[in-house]
Phi, psi and omega in degrees: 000147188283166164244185200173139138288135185228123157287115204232126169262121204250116199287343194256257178350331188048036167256130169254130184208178223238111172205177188270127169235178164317132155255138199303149085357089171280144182248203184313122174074014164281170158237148151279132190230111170291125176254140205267311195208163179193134182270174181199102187292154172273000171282347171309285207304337162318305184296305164343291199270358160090062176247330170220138167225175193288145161274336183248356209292140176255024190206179177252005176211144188233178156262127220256163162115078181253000137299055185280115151219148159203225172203189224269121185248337203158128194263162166280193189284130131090029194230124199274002202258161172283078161256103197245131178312126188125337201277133178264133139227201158230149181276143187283153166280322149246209183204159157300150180275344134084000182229010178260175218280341207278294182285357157310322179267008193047057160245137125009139321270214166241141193263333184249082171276166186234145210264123175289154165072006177225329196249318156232190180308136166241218203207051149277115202125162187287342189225142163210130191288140167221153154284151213296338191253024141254047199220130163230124159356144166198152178261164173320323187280344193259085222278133186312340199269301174304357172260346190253031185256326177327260175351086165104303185291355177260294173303305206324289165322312169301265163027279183304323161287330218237353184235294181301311098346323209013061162298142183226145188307160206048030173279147176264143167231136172260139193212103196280082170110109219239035175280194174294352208248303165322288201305322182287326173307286166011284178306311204261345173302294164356267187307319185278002177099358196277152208198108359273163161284095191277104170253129205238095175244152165290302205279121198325283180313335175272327164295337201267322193299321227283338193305297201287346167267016153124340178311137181280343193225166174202103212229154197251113200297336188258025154313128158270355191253008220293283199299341156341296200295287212307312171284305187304308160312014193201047145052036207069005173238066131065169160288115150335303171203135177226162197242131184261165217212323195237357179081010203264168157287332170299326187288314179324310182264027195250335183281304181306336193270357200246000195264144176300163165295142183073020170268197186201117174288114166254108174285115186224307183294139186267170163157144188253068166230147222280178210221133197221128132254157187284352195205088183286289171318280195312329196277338139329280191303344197252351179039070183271130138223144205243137178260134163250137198229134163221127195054227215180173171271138184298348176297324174281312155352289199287336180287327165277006165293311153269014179258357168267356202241318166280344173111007172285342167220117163253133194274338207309286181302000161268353172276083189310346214153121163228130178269114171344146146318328183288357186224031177321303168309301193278345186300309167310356191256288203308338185273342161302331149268008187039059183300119199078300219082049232252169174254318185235112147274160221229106207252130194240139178259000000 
């Protein structure tokens, strides 16, 4: 039987490691999908170090990796789409769960999604099996280490503006945590017209990014002069929508005092400490609201293949670095000290 490297984490043990498995067999309405690329998330490193753990996983051991692209290696029984072996895509980061009351009735959305690369195999590794209606199309201009950071290190963010928020131009926006997920909200306020674009990092060098992706301001949260900056850039009427990024409970409330009347604070950074306002009447009378956001749609997918494919968003500067598969482990140390400062690293088997 052929084999492949696969970077695998063995869920009782919590060890991750770089190793030879069998390569999968798609079965009905599956594809084998070769893979060109895989981003590596700080949600990787969450499974890893055992902070999060699968919810659905069927197994004691997973294959890591909910960033994919390559192309079409051989179909499985039964698969109705033009996926012809050679076809470049990318993978959706999950699927329906094909057993909740939603998908029995094919209604929108599934309440059990099952995550790729945490509840089953993903595509740290050379072959990875996907169903077939997770497979999205990508052209020839759109290079695999930048299609496969679309899923999650991108949409999310896009998501987070363009569905959760509907930020719309010239609305002013604030953005809380300039990491990977920050630098790209940055990029894409941008691409929608939104004014000014406010970027709020501790750190000097994440301000500096936020600068060169497009941010109109770049402000240091422990700035004393901070809610000054704030007014004075939004002309005296606050932030539209401002976004927390890092998860923190200081940024919540620092993001809520900063917001305009009718704004709304979108909760994106996860955490489980409780969610508190200070002033409960002014956040009322000001018609405040606060959101919680999570991933995105294969509809944003497709919208964002195609505004990267035409140049209307370049993904380029978000890839940092790409590292061999064989060397996955250490591409997890680096993003793990933030080694570089890196937004994406990018694993090519």
């Amino acid at each position: 039987m052929d084999t492949m490297l696969a970077g695998r984490l063995h869920l009782m043990e919590k060890e991750f490691r770089v190793e030879e498995v069998p390569v999968p067999v798609p079965g009905p309405g599956e594809v084998l999908v070769q893979v060109k690329a895989a981003g590596v998330c700080l949600s990787d490193l969450h499974l890893i170090d055992g902070s999060i753990s699968p919810q659905y996983a069927t197994a004691d051991t997973v294959t890591l990796g909910h960033e994919v692209a390559g192309v079409v290696h051989s179909l499985g029984p039964h698969v109705a789409g033009d996926w012809t072996p050679g076809k470049r895509v990318l993978l959706l980061a999950g699927q329906r769960c094909g057993l909740c009351e939603s998908c029995v009735t094919h209604r929108p959305p599934c309440v059990q999604p099952r995550t790729r690369g945490v509840d089953y195999d993903g595509g740290w590794a050379q072959f990875t099996v996907a169903r077939e209606e997770t497979l999205v199309a990508i052209p020839d201009s759109l290079p695999f280490d930048q299609a496969s950071i679309i899923p999650d290190a991108v949409s999310t963010s896009y998501a987070a503006l363009v569905a959760t928020a509907d930020v719309r131009p010239a609305q002013a926006v604030g953005i809380w945590g300039v990491g990977g997920l920050g630098a790209h909200a940055v990029r894409i306020a941008r691409v929608v017209g939104a004014a000014p674009v406010i970027a709020i990092d501790p750190l000097p060098r994440a301000r500096e990014r936020a600068l060169s992706f497009g941010a109109d301001l770049a402000l240091d949260p422990a700035d004393p002069r901070f809610a000054d900056s704030i007014a004075q850039a939004t002309s005296g009427r606050g932030l539209d929508a401002a976004f927390d990024f890092a998860g923190a409970p200081v940024v919540r409330e620092q993001a809520i005092a900063g917001l305009a009347r009718g704004g709304s604070l979108v909760l994106v950074g996860l955490t489980p400490h409780p969610l508190s306002v200070a002033d409960g009447t002014a956040f009322s009378l000001l018609g405040h609201r606060i959101c919680g956001h999570y991933g995105s749609t294969p509809e944003h997918i497709v919208q964002l293949v195609r505004l990267a494919s035409t140049g209307r968003l370049d993904l380029g500067p978000s890839v940092s670095a790409l590292i061999p598969l064989s060397e996955a482990a250490s591409a997890v140390e680096r993003l793990a000290n933030k080694i570089g400062d890196p937004i994406r690293l990018v694993l090519t088997p």
